[in-house]
RODRENLUM-39068 format. One record per residue (C-alpha): residue in three letters; residue number from 1; x, y, z. Coordinates in nm, 3 decimals. Example, Ala and Ser with C-alpha at 12.3 -4.5 7.8 and 13.67 -1.06 7.14 Angstrom:
> ALA_1_1.230_-0.450_0.780
> SER_2_1.367_-0.106_0.714
END
This chain:
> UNK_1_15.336_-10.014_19.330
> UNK_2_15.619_-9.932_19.106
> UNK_3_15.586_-9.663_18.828
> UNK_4_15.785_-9.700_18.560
> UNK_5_15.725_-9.414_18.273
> UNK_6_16.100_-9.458_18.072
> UNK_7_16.325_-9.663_17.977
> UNK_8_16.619_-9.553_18.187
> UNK_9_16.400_-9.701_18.464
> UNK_10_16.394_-10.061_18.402
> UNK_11_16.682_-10.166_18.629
> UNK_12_16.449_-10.092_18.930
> UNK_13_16.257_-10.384_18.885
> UNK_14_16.556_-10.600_18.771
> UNK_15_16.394_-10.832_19.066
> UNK_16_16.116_-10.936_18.874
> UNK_17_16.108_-11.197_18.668
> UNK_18_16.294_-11.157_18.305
> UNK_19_15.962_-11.220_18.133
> UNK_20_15.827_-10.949_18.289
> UNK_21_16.055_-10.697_18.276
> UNK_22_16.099_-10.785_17.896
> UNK_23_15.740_-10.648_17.866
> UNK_24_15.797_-10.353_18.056
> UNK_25_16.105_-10.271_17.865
> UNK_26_15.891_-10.290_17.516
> UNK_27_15.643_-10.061_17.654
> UNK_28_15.912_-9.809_17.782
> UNK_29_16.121_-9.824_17.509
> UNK_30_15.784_-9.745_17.291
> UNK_31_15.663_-9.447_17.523
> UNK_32_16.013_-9.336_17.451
> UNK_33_16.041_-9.349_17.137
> UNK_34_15.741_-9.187_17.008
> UNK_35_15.694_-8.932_17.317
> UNK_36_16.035_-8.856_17.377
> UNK_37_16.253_-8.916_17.708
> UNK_38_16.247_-8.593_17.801
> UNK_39_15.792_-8.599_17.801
> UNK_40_15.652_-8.503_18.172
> UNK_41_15.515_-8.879_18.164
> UNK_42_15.163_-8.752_18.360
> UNK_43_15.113_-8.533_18.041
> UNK_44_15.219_-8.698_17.737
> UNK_45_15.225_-9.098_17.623
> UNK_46_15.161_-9.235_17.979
> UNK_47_15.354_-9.468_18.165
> UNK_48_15.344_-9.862_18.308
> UNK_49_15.248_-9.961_18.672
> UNK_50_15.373_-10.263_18.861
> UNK_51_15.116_-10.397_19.108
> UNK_52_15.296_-10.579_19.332
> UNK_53_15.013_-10.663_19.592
> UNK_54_14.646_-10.625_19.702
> UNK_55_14.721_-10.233_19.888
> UNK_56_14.817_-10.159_19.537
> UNK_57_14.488_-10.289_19.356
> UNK_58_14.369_-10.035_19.611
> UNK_59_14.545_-9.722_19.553
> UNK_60_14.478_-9.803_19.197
> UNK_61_14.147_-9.653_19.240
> UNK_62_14.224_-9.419_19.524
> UNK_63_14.537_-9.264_19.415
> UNK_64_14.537_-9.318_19.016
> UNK_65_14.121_-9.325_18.954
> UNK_66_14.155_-9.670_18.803
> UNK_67_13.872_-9.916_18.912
> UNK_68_13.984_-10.269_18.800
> UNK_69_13.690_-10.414_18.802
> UNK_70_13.513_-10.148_18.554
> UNK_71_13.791_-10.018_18.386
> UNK_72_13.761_-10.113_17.964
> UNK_73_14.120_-10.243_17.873
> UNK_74_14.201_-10.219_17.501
> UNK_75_14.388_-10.581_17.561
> UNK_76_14.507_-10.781_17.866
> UNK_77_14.785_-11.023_17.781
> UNK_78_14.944_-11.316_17.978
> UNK_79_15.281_-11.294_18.082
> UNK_80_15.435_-11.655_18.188
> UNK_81_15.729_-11.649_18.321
> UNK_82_15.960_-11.955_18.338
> UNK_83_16.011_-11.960_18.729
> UNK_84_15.640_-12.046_18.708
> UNK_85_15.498_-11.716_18.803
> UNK_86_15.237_-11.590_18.540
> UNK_87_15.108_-11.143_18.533
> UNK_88_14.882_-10.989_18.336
> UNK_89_14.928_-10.688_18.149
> UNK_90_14.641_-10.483_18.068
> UNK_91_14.619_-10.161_17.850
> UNK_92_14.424_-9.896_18.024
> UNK_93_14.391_-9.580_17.740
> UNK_94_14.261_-9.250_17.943
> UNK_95_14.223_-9.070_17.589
> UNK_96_14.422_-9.109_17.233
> UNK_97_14.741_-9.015_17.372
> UNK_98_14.806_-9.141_17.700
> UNK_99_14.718_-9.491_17.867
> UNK_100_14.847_-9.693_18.148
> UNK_101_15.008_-10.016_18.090
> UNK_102_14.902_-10.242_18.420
> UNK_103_15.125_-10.532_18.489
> UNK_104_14.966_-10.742_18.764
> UNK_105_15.039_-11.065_18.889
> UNK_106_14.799_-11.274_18.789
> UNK_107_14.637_-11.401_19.123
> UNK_108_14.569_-11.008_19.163
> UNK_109_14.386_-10.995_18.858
> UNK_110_14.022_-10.875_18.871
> UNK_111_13.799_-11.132_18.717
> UNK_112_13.689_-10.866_18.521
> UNK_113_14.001_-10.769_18.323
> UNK_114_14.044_-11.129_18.290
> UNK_115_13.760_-11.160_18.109
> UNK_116_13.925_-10.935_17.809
> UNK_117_14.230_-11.162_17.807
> UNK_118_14.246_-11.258_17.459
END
């Protein structure tokens, strides 16, 4: 799982596809921009996780405390990408001023968040 919590860290998922690390830079650059660059991340605005396969659905919950088939996103969007590939990216908000973007491939996605997709 890759966390990404500014800007400045984009180019370490530059092996993604463009589509999705489009998104990823929008969310950065607005956790930036209205938290600051210099925020501890864990404190203030929140950051963006990159689930890149089932162990990670896991530590979701383990590690993070983020059950993906309970958690209540405030959207979950489709991300098609033009290889083909299609993610998910779901908006998990812990209280009003920090949430966790979740950018999951799509064949990863709980049924559950899928269900919010709009």
């Amino acid at each position: 799982m890759i966390n990404i919590a500014y800007r400045k860290e984009i180019e370490s998922i530059n092996y993604l596809p463009l589509e999705v690390v489009n998104v990823v830079s929008q969310i950065a650059a607005i956790l930036d921009d209205n938290y600051g660059e210099e925020r501890n991340a864990d404190d203030d605005g929140g950051y963006i996780l990159v689930v890149e396969n089932e162990e990670d659905i896991k530590k979701l919950n383990d590690e993070i405390g983020i059950d993906v088939t309970t958690a209540i996103p405030e959207y979950v969007d489709l991300i098609k990408c033009s290889n083909g590939e299609e993610y998910t990216n779901s908006l998990i908000l812990c209280n009003n001023d920090f949430g966790i973007s979740l950018i999951i491939p799509l064949r990863l996605t709980s049924k559950e968040l899928l269900d919010y997709m709009e």
